[in-house]
N, C-alpha and C positions, 0 to 999 in steps of 0.2 A: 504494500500500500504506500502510496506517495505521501507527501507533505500536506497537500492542500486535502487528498482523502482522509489522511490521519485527523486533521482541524476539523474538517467536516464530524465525522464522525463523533469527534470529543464535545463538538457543539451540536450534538446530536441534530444536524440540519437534516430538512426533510425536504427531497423536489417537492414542486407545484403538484395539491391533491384537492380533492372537492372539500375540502375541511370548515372553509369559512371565510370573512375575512382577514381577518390579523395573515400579516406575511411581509414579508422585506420592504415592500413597497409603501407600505407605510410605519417603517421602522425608524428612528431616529439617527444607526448605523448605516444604513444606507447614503451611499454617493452615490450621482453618477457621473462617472470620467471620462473623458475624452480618449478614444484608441487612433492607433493610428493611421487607420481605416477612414476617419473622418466622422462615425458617426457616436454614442453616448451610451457606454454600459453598464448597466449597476456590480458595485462595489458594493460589497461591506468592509466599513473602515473599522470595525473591531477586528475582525477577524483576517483581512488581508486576501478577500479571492472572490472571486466574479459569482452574482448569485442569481437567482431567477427571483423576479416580483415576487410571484406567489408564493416563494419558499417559504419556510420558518425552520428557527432554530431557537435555544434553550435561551439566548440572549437578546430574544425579541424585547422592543421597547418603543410602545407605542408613539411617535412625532408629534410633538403638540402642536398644533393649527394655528396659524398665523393669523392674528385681527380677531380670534376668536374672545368672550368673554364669557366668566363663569357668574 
């Protein structure tokens, strides 16, 4: 098992499943970086490796909303 499989795993990440919505995509950890392809792929900047929107892992944490008030 490689590096980024090993991470994954220890951050018990999960691909995109029909689960719900919580997932990278609206994680606080997520980037998204410029490749150099030209076009923007999500990062997670905890963990160091290219992730799918809909994924989750152990260190999900929901983004708080911008203009929002409680």
């Amino acid at each position: 098992m490689g590096t980024i499989a090993t991470a994954k795993a220890v951050a018990h990440y999960q691909e995109p499943a029909a689960r719900g919505l919580p997932g990278c995509h609206n994680c606080q950890h997520m980037r998204m970086m410029p490749s150099q392809l030209g076009f923007r792929r999500p990062e997670c900047s905890r963990l160091g490796f290219l992730v799918s929107p809909l994924a989750i892992c152990k260190h999900h944490q929901v983004k708080a909303i911008s203009g929002a008030t409680l």
